[in-house]
NUMILO-454528 format. One record per residue (C-alpha): residue number from 1; residue in one letter; z, y, x. Coordinates in steps of 0.02 Angstrom, whole numbers. Example, Ala and Ser with C-alpha at 12.3 -4.5 7.8 and 13.67 -1.06 7.14 Angstrom:
2
<site pos="1" code="a" z="390" y="-225" x="615"/>
<site pos="2" code="s" z="357" y="-53" x="684"/>
***
This chain:
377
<site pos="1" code="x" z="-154" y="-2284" x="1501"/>
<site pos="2" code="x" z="-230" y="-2457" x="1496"/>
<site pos="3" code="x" z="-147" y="-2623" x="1594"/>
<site pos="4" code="x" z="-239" y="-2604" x="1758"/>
<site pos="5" code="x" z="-116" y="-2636" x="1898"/>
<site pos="6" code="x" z="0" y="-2792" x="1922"/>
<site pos="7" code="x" z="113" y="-2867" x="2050"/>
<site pos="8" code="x" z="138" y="-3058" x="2044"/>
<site pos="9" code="x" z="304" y="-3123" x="2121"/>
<site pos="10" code="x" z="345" y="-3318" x="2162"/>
<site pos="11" code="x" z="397" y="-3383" x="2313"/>
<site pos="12" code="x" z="295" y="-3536" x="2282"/>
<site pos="13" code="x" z="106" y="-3498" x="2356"/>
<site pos="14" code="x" z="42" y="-3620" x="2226"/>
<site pos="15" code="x" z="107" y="-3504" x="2082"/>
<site pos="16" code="x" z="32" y="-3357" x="2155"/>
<site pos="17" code="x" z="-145" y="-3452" x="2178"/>
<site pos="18" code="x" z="-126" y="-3497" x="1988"/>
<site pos="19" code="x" z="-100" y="-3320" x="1915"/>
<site pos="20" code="x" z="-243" y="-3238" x="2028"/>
<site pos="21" code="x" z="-357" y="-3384" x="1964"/>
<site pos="22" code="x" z="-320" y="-3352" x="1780"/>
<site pos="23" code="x" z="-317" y="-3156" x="1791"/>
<site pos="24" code="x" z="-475" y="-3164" x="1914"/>
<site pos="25" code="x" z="-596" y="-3119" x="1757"/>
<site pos="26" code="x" z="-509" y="-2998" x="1684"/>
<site pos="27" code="x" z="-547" y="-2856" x="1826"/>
<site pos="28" code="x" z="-351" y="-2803" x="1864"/>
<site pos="29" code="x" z="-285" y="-2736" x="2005"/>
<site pos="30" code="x" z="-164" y="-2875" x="2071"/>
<site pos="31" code="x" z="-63" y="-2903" x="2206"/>
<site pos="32" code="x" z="71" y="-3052" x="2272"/>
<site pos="33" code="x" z="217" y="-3044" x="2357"/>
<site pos="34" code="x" z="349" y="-3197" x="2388"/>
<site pos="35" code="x" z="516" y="-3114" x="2379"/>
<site pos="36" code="x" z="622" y="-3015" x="2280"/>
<site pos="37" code="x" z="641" y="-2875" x="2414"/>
<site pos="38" code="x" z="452" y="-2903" x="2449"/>
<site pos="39" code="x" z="424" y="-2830" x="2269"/>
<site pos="40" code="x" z="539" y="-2691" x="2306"/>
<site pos="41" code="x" z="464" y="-2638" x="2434"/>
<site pos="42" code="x" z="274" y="-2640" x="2373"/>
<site pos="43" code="x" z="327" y="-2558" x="2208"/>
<site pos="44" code="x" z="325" y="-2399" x="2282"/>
<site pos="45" code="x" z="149" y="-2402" x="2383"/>
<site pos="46" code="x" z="77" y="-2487" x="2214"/>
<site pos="47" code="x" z="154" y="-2443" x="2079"/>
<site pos="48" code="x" z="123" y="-2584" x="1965"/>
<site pos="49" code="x" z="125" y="-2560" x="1773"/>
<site pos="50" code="x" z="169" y="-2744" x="1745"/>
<site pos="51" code="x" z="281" y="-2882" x="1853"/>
<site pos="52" code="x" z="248" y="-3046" x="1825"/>
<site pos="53" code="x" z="424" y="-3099" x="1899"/>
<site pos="54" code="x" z="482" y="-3271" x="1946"/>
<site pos="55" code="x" z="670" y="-3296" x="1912"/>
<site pos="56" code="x" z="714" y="-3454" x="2029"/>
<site pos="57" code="x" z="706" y="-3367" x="2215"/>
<site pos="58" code="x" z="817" y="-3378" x="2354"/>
<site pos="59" code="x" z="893" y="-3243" x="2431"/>
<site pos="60" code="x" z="874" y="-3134" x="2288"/>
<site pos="61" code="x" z="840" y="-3186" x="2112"/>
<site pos="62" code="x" z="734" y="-3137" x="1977"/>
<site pos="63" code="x" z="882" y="-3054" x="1858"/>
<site pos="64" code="x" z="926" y="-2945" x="2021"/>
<site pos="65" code="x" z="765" y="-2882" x="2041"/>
<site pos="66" code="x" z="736" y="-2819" x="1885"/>
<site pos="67" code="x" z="884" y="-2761" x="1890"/>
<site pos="68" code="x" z="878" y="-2662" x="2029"/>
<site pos="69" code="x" z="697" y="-2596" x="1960"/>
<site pos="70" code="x" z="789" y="-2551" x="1774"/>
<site pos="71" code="x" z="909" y="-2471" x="1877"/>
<site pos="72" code="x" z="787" y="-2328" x="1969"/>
<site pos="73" code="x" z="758" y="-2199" x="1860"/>
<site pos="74" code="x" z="573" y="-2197" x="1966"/>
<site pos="75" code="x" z="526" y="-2380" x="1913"/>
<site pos="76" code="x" z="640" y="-2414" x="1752"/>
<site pos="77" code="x" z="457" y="-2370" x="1660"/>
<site pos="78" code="x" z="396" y="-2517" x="1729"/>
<site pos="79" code="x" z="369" y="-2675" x="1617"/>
<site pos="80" code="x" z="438" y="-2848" x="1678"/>
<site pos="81" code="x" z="368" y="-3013" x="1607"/>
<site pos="82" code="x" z="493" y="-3147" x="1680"/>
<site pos="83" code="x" z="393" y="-3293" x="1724"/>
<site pos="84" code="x" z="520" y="-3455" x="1745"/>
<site pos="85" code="x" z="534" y="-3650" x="1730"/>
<site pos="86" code="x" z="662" y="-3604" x="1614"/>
<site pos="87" code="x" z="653" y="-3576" x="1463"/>
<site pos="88" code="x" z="827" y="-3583" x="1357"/>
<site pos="89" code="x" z="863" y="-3482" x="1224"/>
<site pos="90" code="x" z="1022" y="-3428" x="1362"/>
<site pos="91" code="x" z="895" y="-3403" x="1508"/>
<site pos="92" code="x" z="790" y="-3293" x="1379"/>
<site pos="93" code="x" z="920" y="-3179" x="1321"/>
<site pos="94" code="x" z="997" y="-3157" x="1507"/>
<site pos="95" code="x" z="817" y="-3090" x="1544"/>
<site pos="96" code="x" z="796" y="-2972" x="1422"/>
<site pos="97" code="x" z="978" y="-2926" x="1433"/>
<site pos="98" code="x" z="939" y="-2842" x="1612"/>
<site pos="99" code="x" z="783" y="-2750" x="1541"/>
<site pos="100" code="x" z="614" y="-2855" x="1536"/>
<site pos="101" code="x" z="504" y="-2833" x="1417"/>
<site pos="102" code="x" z="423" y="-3027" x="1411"/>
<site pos="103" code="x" z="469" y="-3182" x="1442"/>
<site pos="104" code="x" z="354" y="-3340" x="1495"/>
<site pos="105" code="x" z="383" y="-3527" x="1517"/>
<site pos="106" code="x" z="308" y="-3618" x="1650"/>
<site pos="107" code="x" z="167" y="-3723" x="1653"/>
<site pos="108" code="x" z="82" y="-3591" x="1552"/>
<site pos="109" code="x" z="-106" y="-3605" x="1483"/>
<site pos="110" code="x" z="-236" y="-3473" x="1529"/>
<site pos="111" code="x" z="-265" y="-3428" x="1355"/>
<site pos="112" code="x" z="-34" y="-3396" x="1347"/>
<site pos="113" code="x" z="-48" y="-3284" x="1493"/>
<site pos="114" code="x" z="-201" y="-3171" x="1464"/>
<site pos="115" code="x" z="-132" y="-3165" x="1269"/>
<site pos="116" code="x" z="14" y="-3084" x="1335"/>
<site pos="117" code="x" z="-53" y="-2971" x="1463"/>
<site pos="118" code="x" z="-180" y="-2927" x="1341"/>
<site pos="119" code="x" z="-39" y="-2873" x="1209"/>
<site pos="120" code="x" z="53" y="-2763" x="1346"/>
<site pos="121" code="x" z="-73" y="-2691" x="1382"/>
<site pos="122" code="x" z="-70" y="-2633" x="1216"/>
<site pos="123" code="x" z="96" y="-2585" x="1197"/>
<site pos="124" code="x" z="56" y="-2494" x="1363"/>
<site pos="125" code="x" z="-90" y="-2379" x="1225"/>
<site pos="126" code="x" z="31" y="-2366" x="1131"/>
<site pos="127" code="x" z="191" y="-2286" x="1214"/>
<site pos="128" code="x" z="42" y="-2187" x="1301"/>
<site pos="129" code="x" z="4" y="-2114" x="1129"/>
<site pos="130" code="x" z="184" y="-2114" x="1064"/>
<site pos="131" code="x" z="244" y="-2019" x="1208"/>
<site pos="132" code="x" z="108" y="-1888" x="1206"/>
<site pos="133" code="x" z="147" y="-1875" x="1007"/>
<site pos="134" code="x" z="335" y="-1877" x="1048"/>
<site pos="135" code="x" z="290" y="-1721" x="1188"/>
<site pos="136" code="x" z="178" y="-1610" x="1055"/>
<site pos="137" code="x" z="328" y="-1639" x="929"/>
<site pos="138" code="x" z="457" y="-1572" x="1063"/>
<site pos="139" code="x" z="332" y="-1445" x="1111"/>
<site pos="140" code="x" z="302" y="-1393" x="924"/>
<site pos="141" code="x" z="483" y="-1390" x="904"/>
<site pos="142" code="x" z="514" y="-1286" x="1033"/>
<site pos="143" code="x" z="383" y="-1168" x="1008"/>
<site pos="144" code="x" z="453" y="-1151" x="815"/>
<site pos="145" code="x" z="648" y="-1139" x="887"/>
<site pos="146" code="x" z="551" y="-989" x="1004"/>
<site pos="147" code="x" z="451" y="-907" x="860"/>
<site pos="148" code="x" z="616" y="-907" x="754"/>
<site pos="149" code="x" z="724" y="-840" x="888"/>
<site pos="150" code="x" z="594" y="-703" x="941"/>
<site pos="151" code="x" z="580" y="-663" x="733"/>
<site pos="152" code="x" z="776" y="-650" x="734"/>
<site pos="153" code="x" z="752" y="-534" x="885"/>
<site pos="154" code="x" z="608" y="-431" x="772"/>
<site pos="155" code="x" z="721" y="-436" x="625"/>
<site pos="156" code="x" z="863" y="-376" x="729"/>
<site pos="157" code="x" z="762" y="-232" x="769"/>
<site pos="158" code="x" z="695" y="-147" x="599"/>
<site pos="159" code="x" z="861" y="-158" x="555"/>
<site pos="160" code="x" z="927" y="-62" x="689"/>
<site pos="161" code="x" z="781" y="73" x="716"/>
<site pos="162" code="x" z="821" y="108" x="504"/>
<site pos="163" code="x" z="950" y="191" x="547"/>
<site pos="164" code="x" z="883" y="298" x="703"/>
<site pos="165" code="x" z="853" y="498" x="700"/>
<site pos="166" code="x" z="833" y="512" x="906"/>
<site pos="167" code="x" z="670" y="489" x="985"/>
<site pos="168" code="x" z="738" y="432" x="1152"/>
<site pos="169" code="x" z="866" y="297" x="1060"/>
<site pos="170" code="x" z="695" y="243" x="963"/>
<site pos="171" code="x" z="610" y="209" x="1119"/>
<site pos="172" code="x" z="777" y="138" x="1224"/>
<site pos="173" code="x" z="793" y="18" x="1074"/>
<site pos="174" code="x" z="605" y="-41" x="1087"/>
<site pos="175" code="x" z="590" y="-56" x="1251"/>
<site pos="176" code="x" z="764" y="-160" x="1253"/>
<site pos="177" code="x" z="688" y="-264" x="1119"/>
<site pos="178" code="x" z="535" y="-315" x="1231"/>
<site pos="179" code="x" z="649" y="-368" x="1360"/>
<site pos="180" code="x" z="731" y="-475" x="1255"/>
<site pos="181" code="x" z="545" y="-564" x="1247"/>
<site pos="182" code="x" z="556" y="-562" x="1453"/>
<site pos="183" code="x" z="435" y="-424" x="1464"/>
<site pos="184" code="x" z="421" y="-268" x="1578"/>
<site pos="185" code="x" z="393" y="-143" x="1472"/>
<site pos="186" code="x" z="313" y="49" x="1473"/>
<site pos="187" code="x" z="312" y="142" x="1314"/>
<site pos="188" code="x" z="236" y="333" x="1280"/>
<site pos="189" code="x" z="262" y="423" x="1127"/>
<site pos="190" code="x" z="172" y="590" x="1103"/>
<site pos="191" code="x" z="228" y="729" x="1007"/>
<site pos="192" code="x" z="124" y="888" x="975"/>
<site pos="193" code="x" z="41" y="909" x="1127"/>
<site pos="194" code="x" z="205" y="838" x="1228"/>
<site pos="195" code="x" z="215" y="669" x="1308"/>
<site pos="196" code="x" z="358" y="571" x="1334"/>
<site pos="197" code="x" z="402" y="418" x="1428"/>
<site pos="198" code="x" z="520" y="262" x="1428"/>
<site pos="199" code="x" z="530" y="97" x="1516"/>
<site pos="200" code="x" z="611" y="-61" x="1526"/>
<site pos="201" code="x" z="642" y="-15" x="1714"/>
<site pos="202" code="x" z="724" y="170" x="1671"/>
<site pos="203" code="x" z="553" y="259" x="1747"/>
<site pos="204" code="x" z="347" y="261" x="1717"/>
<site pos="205" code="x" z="274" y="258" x="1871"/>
<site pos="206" code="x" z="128" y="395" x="1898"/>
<site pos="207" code="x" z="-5" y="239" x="1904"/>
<site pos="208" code="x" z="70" y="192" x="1717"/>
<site pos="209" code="x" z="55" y="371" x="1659"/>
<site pos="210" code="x" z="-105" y="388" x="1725"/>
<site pos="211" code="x" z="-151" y="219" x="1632"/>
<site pos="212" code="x" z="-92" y="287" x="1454"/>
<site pos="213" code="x" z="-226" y="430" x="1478"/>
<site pos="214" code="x" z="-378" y="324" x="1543"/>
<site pos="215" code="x" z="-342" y="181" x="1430"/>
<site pos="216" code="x" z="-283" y="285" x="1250"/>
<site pos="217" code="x" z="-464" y="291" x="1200"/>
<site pos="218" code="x" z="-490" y="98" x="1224"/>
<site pos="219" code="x" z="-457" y="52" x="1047"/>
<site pos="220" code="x" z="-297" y="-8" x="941"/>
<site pos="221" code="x" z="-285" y="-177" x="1090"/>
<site pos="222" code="x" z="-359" y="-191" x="1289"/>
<site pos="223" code="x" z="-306" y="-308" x="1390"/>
<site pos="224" code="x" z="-311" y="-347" x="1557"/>
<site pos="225" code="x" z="-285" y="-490" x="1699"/>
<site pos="226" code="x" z="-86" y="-495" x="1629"/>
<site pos="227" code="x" z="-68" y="-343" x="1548"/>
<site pos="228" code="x" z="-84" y="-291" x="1352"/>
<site pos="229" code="x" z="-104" y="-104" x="1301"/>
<site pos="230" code="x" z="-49" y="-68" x="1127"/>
<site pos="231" code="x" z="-111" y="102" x="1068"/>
<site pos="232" code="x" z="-64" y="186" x="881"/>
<site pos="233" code="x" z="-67" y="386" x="835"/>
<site pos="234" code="x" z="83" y="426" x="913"/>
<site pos="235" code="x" z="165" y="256" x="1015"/>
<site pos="236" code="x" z="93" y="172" x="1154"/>
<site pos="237" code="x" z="162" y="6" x="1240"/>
<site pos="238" code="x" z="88" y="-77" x="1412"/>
<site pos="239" code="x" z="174" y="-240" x="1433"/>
<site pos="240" code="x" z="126" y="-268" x="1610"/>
<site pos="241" code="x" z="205" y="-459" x="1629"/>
<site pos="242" code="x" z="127" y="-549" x="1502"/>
<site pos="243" code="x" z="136" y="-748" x="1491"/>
<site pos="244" code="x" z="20" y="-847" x="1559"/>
<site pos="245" code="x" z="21" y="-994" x="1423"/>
<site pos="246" code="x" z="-99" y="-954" x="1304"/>
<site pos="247" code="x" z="-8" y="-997" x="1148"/>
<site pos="248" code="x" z="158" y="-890" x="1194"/>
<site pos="249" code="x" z="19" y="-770" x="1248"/>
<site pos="250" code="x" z="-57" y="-741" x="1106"/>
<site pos="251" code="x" z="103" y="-765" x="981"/>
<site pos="252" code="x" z="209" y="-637" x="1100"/>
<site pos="253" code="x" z="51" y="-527" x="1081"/>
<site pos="254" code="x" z="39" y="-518" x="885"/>
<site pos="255" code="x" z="260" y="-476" x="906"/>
<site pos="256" code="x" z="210" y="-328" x="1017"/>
<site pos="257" code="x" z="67" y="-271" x="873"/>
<site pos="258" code="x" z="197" y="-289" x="761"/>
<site pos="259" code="x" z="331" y="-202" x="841"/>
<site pos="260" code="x" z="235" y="-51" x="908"/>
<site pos="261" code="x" z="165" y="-35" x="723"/>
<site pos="262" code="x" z="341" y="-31" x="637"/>
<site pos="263" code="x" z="393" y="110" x="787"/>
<site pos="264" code="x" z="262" y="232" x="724"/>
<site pos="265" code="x" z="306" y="214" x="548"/>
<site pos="266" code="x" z="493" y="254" x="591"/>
<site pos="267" code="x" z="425" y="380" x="722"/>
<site pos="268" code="x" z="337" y="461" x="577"/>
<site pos="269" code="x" z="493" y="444" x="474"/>
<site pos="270" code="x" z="594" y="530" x="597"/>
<site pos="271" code="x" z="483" y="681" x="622"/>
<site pos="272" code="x" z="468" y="696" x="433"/>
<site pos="273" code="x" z="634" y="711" x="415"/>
<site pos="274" code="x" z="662" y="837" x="556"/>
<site pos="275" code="x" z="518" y="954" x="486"/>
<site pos="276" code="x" z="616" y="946" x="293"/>
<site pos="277" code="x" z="753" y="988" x="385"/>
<site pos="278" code="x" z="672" y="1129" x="472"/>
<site pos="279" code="x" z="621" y="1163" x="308"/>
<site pos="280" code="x" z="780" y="1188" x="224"/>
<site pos="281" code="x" z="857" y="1275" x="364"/>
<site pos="282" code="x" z="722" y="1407" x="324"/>
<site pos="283" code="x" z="759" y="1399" x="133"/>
<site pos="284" code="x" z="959" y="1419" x="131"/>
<site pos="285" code="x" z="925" y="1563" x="267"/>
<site pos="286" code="x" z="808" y="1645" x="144"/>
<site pos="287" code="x" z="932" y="1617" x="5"/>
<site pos="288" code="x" z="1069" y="1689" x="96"/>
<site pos="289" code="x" z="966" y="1853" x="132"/>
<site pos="290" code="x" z="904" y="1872" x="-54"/>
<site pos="291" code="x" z="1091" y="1844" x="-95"/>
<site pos="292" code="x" z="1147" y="1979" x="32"/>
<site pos="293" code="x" z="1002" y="2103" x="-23"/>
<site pos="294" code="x" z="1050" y="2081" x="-207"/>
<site pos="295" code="x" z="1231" y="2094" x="-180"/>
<site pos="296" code="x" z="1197" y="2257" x="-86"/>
<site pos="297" code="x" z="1082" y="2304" x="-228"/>
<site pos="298" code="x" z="1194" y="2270" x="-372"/>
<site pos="299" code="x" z="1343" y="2381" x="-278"/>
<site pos="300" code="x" z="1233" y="2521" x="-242"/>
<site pos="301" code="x" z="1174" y="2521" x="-427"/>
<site pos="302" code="x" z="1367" y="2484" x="-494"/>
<site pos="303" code="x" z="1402" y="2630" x="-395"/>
<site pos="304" code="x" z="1268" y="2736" x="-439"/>
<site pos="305" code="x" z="1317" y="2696" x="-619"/>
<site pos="306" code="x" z="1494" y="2732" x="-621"/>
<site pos="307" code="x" z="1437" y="2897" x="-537"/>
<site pos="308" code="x" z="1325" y="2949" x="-700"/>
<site pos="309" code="x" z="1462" y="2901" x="-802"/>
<site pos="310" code="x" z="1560" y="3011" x="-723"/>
<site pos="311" code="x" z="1437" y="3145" x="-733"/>
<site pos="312" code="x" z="1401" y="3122" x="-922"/>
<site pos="313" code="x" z="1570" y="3131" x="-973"/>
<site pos="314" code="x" z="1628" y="3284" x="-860"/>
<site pos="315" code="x" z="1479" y="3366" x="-943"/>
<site pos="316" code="x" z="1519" y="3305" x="-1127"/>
<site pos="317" code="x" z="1715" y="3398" x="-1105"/>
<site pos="318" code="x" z="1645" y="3562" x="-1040"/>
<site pos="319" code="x" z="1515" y="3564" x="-1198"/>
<site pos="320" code="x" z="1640" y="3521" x="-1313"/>
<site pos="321" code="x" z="1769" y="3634" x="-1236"/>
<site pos="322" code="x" z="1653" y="3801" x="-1195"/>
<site pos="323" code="x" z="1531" y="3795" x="-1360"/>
<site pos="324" code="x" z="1641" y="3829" x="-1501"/>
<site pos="325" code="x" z="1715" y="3971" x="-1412"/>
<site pos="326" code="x" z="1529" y="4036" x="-1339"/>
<site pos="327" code="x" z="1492" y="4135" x="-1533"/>
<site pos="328" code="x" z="1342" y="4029" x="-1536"/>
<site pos="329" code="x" z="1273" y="3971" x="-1724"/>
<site pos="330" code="x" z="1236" y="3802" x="-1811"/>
<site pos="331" code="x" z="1075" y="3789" x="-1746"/>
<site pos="332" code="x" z="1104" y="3823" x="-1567"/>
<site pos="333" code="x" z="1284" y="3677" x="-1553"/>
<site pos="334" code="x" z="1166" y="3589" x="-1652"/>
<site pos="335" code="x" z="1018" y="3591" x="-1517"/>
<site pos="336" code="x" z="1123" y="3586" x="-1352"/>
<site pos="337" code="x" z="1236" y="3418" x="-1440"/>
<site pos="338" code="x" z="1079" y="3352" x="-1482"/>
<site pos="339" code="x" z="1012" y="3359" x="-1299"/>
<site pos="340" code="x" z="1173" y="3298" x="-1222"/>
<site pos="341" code="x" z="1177" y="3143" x="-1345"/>
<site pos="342" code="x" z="1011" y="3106" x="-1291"/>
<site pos="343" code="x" z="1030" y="3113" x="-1099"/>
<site pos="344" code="x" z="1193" y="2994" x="-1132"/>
<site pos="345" code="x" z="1072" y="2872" x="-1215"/>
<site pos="346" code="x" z="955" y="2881" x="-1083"/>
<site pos="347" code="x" z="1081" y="2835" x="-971"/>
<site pos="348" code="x" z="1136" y="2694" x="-1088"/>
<site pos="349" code="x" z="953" y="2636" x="-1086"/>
<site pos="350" code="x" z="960" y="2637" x="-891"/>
<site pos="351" code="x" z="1107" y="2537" x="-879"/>
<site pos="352" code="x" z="1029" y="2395" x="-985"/>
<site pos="353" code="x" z="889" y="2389" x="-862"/>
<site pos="354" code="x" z="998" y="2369" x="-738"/>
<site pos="355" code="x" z="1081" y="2228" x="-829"/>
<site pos="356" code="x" z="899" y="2178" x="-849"/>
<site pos="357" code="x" z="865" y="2175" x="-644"/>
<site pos="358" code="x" z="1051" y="2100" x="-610"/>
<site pos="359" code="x" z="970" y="1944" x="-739"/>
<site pos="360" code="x" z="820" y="1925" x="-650"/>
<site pos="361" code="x" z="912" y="1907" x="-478"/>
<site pos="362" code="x" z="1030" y="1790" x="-552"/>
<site pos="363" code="x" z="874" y="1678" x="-605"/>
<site pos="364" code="x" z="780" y="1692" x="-443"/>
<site pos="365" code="x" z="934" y="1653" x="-346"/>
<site pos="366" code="x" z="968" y="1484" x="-453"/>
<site pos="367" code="x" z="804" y="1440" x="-426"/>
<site pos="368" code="x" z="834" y="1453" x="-232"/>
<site pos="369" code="x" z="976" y="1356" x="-246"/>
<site pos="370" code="x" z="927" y="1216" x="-338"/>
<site pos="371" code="x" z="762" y="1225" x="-219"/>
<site pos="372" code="x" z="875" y="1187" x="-97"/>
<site pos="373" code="x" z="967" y="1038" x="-177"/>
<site pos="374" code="x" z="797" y="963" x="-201"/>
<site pos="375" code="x" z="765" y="987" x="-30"/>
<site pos="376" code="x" z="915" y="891" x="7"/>
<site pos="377" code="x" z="899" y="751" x="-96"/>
***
């Protein structure tokens, strides 16, 4: 802000009548007073931006009342121009050594003294402009400290959610996430045609689960007086104590987008795993019942085999015991070997298709089985 309001102190009227002459054209807010504790006392009802402060005063000098005005944190800000009949180099640095900013000899020209008010006011611009450039800086800084501490946070969180295979732990770890942002949080996640819900405070209320199903058709973002929904396929999130300042608004906002977004992908991850294992639950229960039915089958054939065998050769001694004693000729051994021979073949022929059968199981149930491992993997 521009010089506008100063406070002359001398206790010589004469003095005073001198610096309200000079400053008379330059439209300033002055006032006088004669004392030191005069000028205390007005500094608070006026609150000058400049002192034009006489050192020689009785009672209390010039070097005490600026001291006493460096030493309020309330009126330190204020700039003191020491105006004195003296003007050693001693008497110069004992003035700026208790805090004023300026230093002026008397008798003074008009041009000296409107030079110098001139110039502070100025410097006045200029801290103006430095401070405010000094506060977006701090304000920059701290909004960059914030943004990096709430992307640690985010970080923080896909890390942990990788390695997540419970729904309710998904949504506990979001919601806890968002509270670390200061937010009161409500999250719904909907599976099949069930609903399920989580929030920072333990419970939904009704009103909040009622607000899922009126709002979920209101597009990807709605919000409202403090409240943001965030709606995806299968996650929901109704932050209902958003901040007020419009740059953490809107920067906590695009975190919340972010975060519901990477929920559903792991959501999605989770269920997909689930179903493959549902999957192969299904597949190593059907190969363990095609392994029991062929087991079965392969006895009941083994057995069945070894019973022919049997048979065949039991038949085979009788023949060879009864026919050469039965009278019979050439052609008649010859005819009744012949038809044993080839009912032993035949059942030679059977067994290789049961070899045949046992081969194909074999093949199917490696198949199964390295179905399964696939599955796995």
């Amino acid at each position: 802000m521009a010089l506008q309001r100063i406070l002359a102190v001398d206790d010589e009227p004469f003095n005073l009548e001198i610096i309200e002459e000079i400053l008379e054209d330059l439209n300033f807010d002055l006032l006088l007073a004669s004392s030191g504790p005069e000028c205390l006392d007005m500094i608070e009802s006026f609150d000058p931006q400049v002192i034009l402060l006489d050192v020689s005063m009785p009672k209390m000098n010039g070097y005490d009342v600026c001291r006493a005005i460096k030493a309020n944190p309330e009126t330190h800000h204020i700039v003191v121009m020491f105006v004195s009949a003296r003007g050693s180099v001693e008497e110069r640095m004992e003035g700026y050594s208790v805090g004023a900013e300026d230093y002026i000899v008397k008798p003074f020209g008009q041009g000296e003294l409107k030079t110098k008010l001139l110039n502070l006011s100025q410097m006045l611009l200029d801290k103006d402009i430095l401070e405010q450039q000094v506060e977006e800086a701090t304000s920059t800084a701290f909004d960059a400290m914030a943004t990096s501490s709430e992307m640690g946070q985010i970080v923080n969180y896909i890390e942990q959610i990788s390695l997540l295979d419970d729904i309710p732990t998904l949504a506990n770890a979001m919601t806890k996430c968002l509270s670390s942002f200061g937010l009161n949080s409500n999250v719904e996640i909907r599976i099949d045609e069930q609903r399920h819900h989580f929030a920072t405070t333990g419970l939904c209320s009704p009103i909040v689960i009622e607000l899922f199903d009126i709002l979920k058709s209101k597009g990807r973002l709605h919000e409202f007086t403090n409240r943001v929904l965030v709606n995806y396929d299968l996650v929901s999130v109704l932050i209902l104590n958003m901040p007020k300042d419009e740059s953490k608004h809107g920067r906590i906002r695009d975190h919340i987008c972010f975060l519901v977004s990477v929920t559903e992908q792991q959501l999605t991850a989770i269920l997909t795993r689930h179903e493959l294992a549902a999957q192969r639950q299904s597949l190593d229960k059907a190969q363990a019942m095609v392994n029991g039915k062929f087991t079965s089958l392969m006895g009941m054939l083994e057995t069945n085999r070894k019973q022919s065998e049997t048979v065949f050769r039991a038949l085979q001694e009788r023949f060879e015991t009864r026919i050469p004693s039965m009278g019979l000729d050439e052609d008649q051994e010859v005819f009744i070997f012949s038809n044993v021979d080839e009912a032993i073949q035949n059942s030679i022929a059977r067994e290789e298709a049961i070899d045949m059968i046992k081969s194909a199981f074999k093949e199917i149930e490696g198949d199964l089985a390295l179905l399964s491992e696939h599955e796995k993997g």
